[in-house]
Wavefront OBJ file of the C-alpha trace (Angstrom):
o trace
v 103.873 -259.775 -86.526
v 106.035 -260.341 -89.465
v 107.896 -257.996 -91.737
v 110.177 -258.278 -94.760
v 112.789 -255.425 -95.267
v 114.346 -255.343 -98.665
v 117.429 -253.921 -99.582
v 120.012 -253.449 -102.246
v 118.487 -250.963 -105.313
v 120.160 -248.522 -107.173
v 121.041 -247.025 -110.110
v 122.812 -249.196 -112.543
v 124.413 -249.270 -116.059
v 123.247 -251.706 -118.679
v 125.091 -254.561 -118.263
v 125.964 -253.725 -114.465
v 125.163 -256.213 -111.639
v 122.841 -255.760 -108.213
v 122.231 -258.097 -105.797
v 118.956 -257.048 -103.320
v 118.332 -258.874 -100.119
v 114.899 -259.969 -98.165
v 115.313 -260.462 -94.569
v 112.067 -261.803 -92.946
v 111.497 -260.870 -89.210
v 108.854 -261.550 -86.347
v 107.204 -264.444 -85.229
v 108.192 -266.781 -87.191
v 107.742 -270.311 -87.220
v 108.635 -271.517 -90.727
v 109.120 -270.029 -93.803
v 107.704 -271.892 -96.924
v 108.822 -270.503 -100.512
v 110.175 -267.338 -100.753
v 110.274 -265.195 -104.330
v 110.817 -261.914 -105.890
v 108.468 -260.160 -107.948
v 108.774 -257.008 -110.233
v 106.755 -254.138 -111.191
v 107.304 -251.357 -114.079
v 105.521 -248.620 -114.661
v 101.924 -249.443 -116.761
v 102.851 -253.150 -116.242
v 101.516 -256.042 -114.549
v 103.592 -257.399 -111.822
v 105.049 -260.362 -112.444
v 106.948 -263.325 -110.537
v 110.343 -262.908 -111.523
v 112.149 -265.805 -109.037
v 110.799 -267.651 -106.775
v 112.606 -270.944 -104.500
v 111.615 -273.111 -101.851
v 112.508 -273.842 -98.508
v 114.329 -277.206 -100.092
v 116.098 -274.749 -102.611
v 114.284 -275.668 -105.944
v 113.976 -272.631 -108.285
v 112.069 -271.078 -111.397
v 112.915 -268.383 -113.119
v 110.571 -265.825 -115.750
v 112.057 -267.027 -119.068
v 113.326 -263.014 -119.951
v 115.978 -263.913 -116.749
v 117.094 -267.087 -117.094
v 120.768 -266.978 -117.200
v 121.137 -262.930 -115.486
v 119.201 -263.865 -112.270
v 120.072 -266.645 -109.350
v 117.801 -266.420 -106.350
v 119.127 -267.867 -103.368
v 118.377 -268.312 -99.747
v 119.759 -268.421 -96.385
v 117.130 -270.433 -94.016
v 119.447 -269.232 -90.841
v 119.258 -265.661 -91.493
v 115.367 -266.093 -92.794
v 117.155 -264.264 -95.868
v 116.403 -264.494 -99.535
v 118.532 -263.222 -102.430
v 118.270 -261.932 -106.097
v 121.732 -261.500 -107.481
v 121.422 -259.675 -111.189
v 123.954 -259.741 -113.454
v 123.854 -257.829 -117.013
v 120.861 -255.830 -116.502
v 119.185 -254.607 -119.213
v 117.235 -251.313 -119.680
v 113.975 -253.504 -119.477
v 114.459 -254.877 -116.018
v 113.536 -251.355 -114.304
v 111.034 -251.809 -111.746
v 109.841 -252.186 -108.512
v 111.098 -255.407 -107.113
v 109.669 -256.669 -104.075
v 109.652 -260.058 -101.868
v 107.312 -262.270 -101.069
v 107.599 -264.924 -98.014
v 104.900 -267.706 -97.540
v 105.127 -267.499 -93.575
v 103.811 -269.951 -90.798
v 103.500 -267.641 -87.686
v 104.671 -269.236 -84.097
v 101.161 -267.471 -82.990
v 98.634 -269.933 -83.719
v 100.495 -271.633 -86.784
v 98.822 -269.317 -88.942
v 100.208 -269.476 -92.539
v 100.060 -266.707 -95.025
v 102.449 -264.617 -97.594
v 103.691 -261.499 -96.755
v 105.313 -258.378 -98.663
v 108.284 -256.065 -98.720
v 107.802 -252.827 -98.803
v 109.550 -252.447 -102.266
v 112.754 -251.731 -103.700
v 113.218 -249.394 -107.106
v 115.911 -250.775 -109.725
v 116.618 -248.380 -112.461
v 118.999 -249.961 -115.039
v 119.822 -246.818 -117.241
v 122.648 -245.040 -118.618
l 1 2 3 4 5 6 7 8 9 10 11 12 13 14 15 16 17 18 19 20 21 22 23 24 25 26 27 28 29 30 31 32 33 34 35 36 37 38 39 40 41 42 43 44 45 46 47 48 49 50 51 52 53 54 55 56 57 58 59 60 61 62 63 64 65 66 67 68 69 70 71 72 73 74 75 76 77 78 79 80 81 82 83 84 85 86 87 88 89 90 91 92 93 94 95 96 97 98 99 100 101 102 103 104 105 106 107 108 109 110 111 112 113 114 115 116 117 118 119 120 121
């Protein structure tokens, strides 16, 4: 099996800084792109960052310049530092991993379990 454990929400003033952490687990062969996604209340979720196993990126426009995704390939680890957080960015943020499994080479994408951001003063 795989899992994803997310860490590294809070509580935060506008204009404060977070940086949350996805460390993927199990039997894992490879991991493929790895990304973080969002989630506030009445809203769609939506791809926030997203980068590859070579290290390309994208960013949703509304973070471009506040967010940097990185990722550690040893530590099957993938990061979303934030930086001047605005109101607007409360949600749930979770992480997605598009795995290849030792068992069988099976490939799929799996989820965190969720972590709750609340930018706020």
């Amino acid at each position: 099996q795989v899992q994803l454990v997310e860490s590294g929400g809070g509580l935060v003033q506008p204009g404060g800084s977070l940086r949350l952490s996805c460390a993927a687990s199990g039997s894992i062969f490879r991991i493929y792109a790895m990304g973080w996604y969002r989630q506030a209340p009445g809203k769609q979720r939506e791809l926030v960052a997203a980068i590859t196993s070579g290290g390309s990126t994208n960013y949703v426009d509304s973070v471009k310049g506040r967010f940097t995704i990185s990722r550690d390939n040893a530590k099957n680890t993938v990061y979303l530092q934030m930086n001047s957080l605005k109101p607007e960015d409360t949600a749930v943020y979770s992480c997605n991993a598009d795995v290849q499994k030792i068992t069988g080479r099976e490939r799929r994408g799996y989820w965190g379990q969720g972590t709750q951001v609340t930018v706020s003063s």
